[in-house]
C-alpha positions in Angstrom: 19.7 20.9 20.0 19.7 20.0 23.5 22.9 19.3 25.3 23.4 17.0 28.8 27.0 17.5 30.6 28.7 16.7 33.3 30.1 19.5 34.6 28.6 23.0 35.4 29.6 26.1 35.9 27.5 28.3 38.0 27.0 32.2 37.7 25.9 33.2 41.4 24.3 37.0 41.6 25.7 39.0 44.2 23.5 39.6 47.5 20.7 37.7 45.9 19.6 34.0 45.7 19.7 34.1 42.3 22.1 32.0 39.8 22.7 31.1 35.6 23.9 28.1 34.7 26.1 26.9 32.2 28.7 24.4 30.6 32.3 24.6 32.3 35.0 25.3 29.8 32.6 26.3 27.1 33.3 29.5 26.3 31.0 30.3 23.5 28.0 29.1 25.4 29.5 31.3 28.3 29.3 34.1 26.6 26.2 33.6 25.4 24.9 33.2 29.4 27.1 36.1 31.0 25.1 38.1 28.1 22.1 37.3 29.3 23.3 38.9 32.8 22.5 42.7 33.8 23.4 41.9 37.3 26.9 41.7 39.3 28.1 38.0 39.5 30.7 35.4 40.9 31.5 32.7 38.9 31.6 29.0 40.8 32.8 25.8 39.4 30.4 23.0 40.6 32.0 20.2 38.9 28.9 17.7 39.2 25.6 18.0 37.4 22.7 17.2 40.2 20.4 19.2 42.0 17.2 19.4 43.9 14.6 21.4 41.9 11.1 23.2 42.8 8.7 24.9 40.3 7.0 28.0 41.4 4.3 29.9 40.0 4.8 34.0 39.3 3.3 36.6 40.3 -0.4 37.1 39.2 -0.1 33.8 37.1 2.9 35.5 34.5 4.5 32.2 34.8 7.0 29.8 36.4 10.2 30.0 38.0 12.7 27.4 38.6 14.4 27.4 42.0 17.6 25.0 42.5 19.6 23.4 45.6 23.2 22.3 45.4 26.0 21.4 48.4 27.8 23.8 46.2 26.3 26.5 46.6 27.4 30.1 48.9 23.9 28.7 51.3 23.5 25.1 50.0 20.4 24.7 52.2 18.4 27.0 50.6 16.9 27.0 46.9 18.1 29.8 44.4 16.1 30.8 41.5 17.5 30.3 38.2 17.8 33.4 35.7 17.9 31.2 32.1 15.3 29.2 32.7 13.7 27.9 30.1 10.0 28.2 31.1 8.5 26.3 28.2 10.2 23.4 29.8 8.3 22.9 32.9 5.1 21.3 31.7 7.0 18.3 30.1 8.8 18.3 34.0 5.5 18.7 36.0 3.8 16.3 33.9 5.9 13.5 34.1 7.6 13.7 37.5 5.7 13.1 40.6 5.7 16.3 42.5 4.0 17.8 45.7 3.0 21.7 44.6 5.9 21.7 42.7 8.4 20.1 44.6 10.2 17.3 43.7 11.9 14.4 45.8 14.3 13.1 42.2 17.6 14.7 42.1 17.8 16.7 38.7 20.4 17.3 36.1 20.6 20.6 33.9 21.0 20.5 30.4 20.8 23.1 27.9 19.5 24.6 25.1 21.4 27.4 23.5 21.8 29.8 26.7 18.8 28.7 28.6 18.4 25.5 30.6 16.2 22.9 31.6 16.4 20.1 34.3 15.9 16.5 33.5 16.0 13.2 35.1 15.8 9.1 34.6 12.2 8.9 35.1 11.2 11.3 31.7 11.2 10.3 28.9 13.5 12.4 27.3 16.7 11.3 29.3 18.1 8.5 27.1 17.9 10.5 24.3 19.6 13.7 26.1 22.4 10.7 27.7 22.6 9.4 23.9 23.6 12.8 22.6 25.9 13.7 25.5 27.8 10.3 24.8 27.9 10.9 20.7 29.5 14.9 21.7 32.2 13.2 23.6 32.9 10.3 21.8 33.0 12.5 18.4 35.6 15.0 20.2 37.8 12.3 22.1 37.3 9.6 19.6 39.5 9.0 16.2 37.9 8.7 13.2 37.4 5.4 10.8 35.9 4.6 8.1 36.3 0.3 8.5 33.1 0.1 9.9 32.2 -3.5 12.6 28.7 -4.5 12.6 27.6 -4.1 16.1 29.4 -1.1 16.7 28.3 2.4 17.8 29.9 5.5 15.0 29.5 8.9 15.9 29.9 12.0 14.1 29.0 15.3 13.6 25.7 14.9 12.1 24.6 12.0 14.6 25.2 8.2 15.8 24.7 5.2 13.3 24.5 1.6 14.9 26.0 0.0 12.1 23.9 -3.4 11.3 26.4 -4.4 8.5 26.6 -4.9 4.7 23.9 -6.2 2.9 22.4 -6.7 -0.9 20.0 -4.5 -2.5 17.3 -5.9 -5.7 16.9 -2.0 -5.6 19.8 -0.3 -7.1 18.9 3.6 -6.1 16.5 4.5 -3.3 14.4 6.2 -5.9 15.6 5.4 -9.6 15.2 1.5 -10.1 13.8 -1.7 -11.0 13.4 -4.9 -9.7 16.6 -7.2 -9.9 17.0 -10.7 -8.7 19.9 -11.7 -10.0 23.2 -12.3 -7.7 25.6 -10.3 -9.9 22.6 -7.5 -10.2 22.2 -7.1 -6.7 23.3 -4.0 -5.1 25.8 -3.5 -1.7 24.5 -1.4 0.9 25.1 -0.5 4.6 22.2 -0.9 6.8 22.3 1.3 10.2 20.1 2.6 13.0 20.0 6.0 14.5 19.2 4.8 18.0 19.1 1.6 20.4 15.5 0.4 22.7 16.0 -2.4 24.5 18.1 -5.1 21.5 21.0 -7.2 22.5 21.8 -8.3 18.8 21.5 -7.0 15.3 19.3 -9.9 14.7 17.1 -8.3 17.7 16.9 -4.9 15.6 15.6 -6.7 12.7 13.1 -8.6 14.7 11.9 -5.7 16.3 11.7 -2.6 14.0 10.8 -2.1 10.3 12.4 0.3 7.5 10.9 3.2 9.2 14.0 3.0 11.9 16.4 0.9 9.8 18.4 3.3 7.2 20.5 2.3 4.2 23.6 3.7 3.2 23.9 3.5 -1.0 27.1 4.4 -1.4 29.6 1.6 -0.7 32.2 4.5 1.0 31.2 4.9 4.4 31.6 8.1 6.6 34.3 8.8 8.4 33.3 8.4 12.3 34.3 7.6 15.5 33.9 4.4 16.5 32.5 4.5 19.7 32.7 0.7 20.5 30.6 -2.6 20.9 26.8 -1.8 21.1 25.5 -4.5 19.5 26.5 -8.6 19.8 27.3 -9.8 15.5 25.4 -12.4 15.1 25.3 -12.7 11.5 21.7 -12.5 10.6 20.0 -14.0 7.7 17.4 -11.8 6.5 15.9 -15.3 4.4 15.3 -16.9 7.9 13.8 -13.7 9.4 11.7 -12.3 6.3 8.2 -13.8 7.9 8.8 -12.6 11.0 9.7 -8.8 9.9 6.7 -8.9 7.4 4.6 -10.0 9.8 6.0 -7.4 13.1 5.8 -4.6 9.9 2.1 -5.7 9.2 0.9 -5.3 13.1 2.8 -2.1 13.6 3.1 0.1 10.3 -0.2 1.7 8.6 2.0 2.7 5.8 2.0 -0.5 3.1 5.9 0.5 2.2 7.8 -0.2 5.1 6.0 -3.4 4.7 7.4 -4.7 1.6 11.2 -2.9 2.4 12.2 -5.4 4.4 12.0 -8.0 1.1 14.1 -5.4 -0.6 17.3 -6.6 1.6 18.9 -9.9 1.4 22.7 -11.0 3.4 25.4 -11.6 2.0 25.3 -15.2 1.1 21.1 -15.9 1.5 19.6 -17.6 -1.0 18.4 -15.1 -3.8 14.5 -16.6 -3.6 12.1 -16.1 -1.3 10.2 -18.4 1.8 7.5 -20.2 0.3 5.4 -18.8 3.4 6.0 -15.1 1.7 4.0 -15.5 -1.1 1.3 -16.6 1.0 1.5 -13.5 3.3 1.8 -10.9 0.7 -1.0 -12.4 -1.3 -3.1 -11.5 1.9 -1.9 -8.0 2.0 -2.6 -7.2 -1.4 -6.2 -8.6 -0.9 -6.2 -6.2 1.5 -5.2 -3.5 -1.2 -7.6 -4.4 -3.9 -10.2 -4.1 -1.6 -9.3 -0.7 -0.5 -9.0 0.2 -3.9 -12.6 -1.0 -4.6 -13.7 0.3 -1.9 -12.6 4.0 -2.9 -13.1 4.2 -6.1 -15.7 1.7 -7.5 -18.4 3.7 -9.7 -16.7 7.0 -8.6 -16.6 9.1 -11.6 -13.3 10.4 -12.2 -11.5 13.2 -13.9 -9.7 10.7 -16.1 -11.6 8.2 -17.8 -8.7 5.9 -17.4 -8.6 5.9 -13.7 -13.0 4.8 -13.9 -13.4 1.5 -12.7 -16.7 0.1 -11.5 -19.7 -1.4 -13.4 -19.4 0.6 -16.7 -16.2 -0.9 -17.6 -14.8 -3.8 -19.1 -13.1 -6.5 -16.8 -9.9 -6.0 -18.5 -10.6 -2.4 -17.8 -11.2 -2.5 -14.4 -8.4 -4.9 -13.7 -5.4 -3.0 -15.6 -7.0 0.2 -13.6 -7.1 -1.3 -10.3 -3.3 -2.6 -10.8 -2.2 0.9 -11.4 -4.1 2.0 -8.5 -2.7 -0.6 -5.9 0.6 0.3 -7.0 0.0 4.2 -6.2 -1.5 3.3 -3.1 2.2 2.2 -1.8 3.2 5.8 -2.0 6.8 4.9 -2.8 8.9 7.8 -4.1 10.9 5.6 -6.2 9.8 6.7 -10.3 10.2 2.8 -11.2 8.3 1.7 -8.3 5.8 0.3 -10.7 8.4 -2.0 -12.3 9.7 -2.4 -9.3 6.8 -4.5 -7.0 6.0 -6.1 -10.5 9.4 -7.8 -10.1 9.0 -8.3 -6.4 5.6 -9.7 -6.9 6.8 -12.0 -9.5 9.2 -13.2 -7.5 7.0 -13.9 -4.7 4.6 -15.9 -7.0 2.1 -13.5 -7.5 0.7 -12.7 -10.6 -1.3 -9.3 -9.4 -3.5 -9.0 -12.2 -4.9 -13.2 -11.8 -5.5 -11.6 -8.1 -7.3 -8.5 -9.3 -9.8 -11.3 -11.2 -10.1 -13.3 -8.9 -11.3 -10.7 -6.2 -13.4 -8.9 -8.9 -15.3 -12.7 -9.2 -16.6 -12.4 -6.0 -16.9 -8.6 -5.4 -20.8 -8.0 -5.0 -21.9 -4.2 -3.5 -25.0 -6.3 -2.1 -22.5 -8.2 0.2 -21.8 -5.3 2.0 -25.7 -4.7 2.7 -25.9 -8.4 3.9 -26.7 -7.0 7.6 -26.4 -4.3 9.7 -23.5 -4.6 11.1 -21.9 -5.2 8.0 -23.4 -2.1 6.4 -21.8 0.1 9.5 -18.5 -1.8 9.1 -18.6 0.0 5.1 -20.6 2.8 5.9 -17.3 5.4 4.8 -18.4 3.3 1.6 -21.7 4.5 0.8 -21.1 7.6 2.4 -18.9 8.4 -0.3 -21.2 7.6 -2.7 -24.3 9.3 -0.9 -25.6 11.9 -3.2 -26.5 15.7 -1.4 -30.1 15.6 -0.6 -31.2 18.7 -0.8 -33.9 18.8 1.5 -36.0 22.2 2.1 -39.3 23.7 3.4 -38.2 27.6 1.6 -39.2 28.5 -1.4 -38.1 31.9 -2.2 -36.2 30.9 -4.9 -38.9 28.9 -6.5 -37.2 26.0 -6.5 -39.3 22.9 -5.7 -39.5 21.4 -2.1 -38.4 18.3 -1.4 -39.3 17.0 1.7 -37.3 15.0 4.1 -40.2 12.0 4.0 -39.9 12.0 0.2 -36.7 11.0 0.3 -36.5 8.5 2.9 -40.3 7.9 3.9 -42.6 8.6 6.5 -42.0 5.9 9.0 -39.3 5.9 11.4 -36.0 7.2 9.7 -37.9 9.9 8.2 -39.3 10.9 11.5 -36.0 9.9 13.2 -34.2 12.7 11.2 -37.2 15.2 11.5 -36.8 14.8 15.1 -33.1 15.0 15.0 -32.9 18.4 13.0 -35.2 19.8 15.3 -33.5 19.1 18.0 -30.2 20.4 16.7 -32.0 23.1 15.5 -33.0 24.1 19.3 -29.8 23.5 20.7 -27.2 25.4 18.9 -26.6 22.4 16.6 -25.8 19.9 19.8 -26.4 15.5 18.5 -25.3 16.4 14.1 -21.8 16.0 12.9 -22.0 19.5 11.2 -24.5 22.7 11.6 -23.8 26.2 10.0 -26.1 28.8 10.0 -26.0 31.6 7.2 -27.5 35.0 8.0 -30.1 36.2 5.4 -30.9 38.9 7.0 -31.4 41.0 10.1 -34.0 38.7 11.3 -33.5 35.4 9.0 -30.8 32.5 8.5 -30.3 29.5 6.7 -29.1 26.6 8.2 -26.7 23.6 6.8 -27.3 20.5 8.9 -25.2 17.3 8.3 -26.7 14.1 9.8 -24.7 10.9 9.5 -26.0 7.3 10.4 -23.8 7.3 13.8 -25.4 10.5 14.6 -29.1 9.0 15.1 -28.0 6.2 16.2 -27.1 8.1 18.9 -30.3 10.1 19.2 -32.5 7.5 18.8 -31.3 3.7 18.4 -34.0 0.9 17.9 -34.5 -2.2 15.8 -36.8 -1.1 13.3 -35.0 2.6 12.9 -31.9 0.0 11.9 -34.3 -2.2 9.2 -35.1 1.6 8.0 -31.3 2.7 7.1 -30.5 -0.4 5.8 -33.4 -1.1 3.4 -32.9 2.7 2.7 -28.8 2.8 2.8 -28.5 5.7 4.8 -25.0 6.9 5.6 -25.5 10.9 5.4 -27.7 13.6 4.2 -27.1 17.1 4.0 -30.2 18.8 5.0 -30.7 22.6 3.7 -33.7 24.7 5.5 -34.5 27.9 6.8 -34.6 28.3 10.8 -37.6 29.9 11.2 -39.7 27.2 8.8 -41.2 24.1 9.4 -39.6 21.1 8.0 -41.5 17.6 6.8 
């Protein structure tokens, strides 16, 4: 943990320009610093936290010194180097503060990291969060502790600050043991808090703005005991009904995990209608569009290890739809055991019967719509590519295996070619224009190579109007082309 101060104590090194820094009236990390001493020393209270700073290189490029300037100081005109250091520090420093060779024009503050320190100031973007901590260490020392809670407020303690957003229901009633309930008397109280501040005014701004990722939930209904550090926040008595659209849809522009999504319908206020906006249902129904298609899309006519995860042409409808449910609901990756029960419920609730969705998306699902032009086949190219079988494609036959040649597979016209000319090419050139090329020593004087060409790769080498009729009429995502080096491929 990093720790931001206000007062420093100063270890200067006697008939040297040298100095340690530390925390005044700390005497554990004092101890710690004077052991990290071998030198005869003065001890010099500065009082203030500021200094000018310059960043040197060592000797024969060994690495970097820090050299500091205070009024303080025995020569406060001249720049002493700084003994704990932390050297690790200085590329976050020199990268984001402007600087001529090293020097810098910002006045710097130290703070510290067990006995070594680092300098810091407004423009990085660490400071807040150094100024955050150093407020939540003197609020939890000075400050009495409480455990009556005001929404708005700031609490500290020992194990961090909570920006308490206020009590609120739950239709969960553990984080990762529970069903779906939507019933008043069911619902469950909670605490809702967030760790740390950007730029909101309001707890309404907080919900606005950030998703379940950054807003925390307390299950018990005992709150820790913590200093109340004051006002942060302005109450103004949110109702998570009126803002549900906007936090789905600020979630669905932000998040590329589909549970933080639907957490924010988990919550409700204390007196908010127990049913949801109209508008919901619509939205949600778009999302899990969205997630039947990516289930399709991963797993259609995949065999599987369990024949009750196989969906795709084979099966049944009824099948393929209880299969793709079950899949949709493990592709929220939500810890809780019940989940399954529980975004039955919340679906429900919302409107949405998920397996009349899965039926009606399965009406119109065609594999050919995704060949309907080019463009659309490189839009679902990871599609086909999953389903691309290994072509095995070699001019050796020491095994005794049969050949296959590159045009049998995908013709003698201008993909064929294409890829003939491709492989050679890599071949030449140490592998340079394929996604993946591996060469396996034979012998002392043979190998045999591994080449993986993908459709982005000759489009690369070689882009041109009939080349693209050629993939598509042929489907070509990938191939994995096997071949000695020192043999002529067709």
């Amino acid at each position: 943990m990093t720790i931001l101060v206000n007062d420093i104590l100063a270890y200067i090194i006697l008939g040297k320009k040298e100095v340690a820094l530390s925390i005044t009236n700390d005497k554990k990390h004092n101890v710690q610093v004077k052991k990290f001493l071998d030198k005869p020393f003065s001890e010099l209270v500065l009082g203030e936290n500021e200094f000018e700073l310059e960043i040197k290189i060592k000797p024969k490029y060994s690495g970097v010194d820090a050299y500091i300037k205070s009024p303080r100081f025995p020569n406060p005109g001249e720049y002493y180097r700084v003994i704990n250091f932390l050297e690790k520090s200085a590329y976050q420093t020199l990268g984001e503060v402007e600087n001529q060779c090293g020097v810098f024009k910002n006045k710097f503050e130290a703070f510290f990291t067990d006995y070594q320190v680092s300098f810091i100031c407004q423009e990085m973007s660490n400071y807040k969060e150094a100024v955050d901590e150093m407020m939540r260490r003197f609020y939890t020392e000075m400050g009495k502790k409480t455990k009556k809670w005001i929404p708005g407020h700031r609490y500290d303690n020992s194990e961090g600050t909570m920006y308490y957003l206020g009590s609120f229901l739950s239709k969960k009633k553990e984080e990762f043991n529970s069903g779906f309930y939507n019933a008043l008397e069911d619902l469950k109280p909670v605490h809702l808090y967030i760790n740390s501040l950007k730029d909101e005014k309001t707890i309404s701004d907080v919900f606005k703005g950030r998703t379940y990722k950054d807003i925390k939930v307390i299950w018990d209904t005992n709150l820790p005991s913590c200093v109340d550090s004051g006002e942060a926040l302005k109450d103004d008595s949110p109702s998570l009904y009126n803002l549900y659209v906007e936090m789905i849809e600020n979630a669905m522009k932000t998040e590329t995990d589909i549970k933080p999504i639907f957490d924010c319908l988990c919550y409700q206020s204390l007196h908010d209608p127990i049913d949801y906006p109209d508008e919901l249902g619509v939205i949600v129904k778009g999302i899990m569009k969205d997630l039947i298609e990516e289930v399709i899309l991963n797993n259609w006519n995949i065999v599987k290890a369990r024949s009750d995860r196989q969906i795709g042409t084979t099966e049944t409808k009824e099948n393929n739809i209880d299969r793709i449910k079950v899949l949709l609901m493990n592709s929220i990756k939500d810890g809780n055991i019940l989940g399954k029960y529980y975004y039955e419920g919340l679906f429900k609730a919302l409107g949405i019967n998920v397996e009349d969705e899965i039926e009606d998306y399965l009406k119109s699902w065609n594999e050919n719509d995704l060949i309907k032009d080019f463009d659309t086949f490189c839009k679902y190219n990871k599609y086909f590519q999953k389903r691309a079988e290994t072509k095995n494609i070699t001019s050796n036959q020491r095994n005794g295996e049969k050949t296959v040649k590159i045009t049998d597979l995908f013709g003698s016209g201008v993909l064929g070619n294409t890829i003939l000319e491709l492989v050679e090419y890599a071949n030449n050139n140490f592998g340079e224009g394929v996604s993946e090329y591996n060469a396996i020593k034979i012998n002392r004087t043979s190998s045999s190579i591994a080449c993986t060409i993908t459709l982005q790769d000759l489009l690369k080498f070689k882009d041109s109007p009939e080349l693209r009729e050629e993939m598509l009429r042929f489907r070509f995502s990938k191939a994995i082309i096997y071949f000695d080096k020192d043999r002529k491929l067709e």
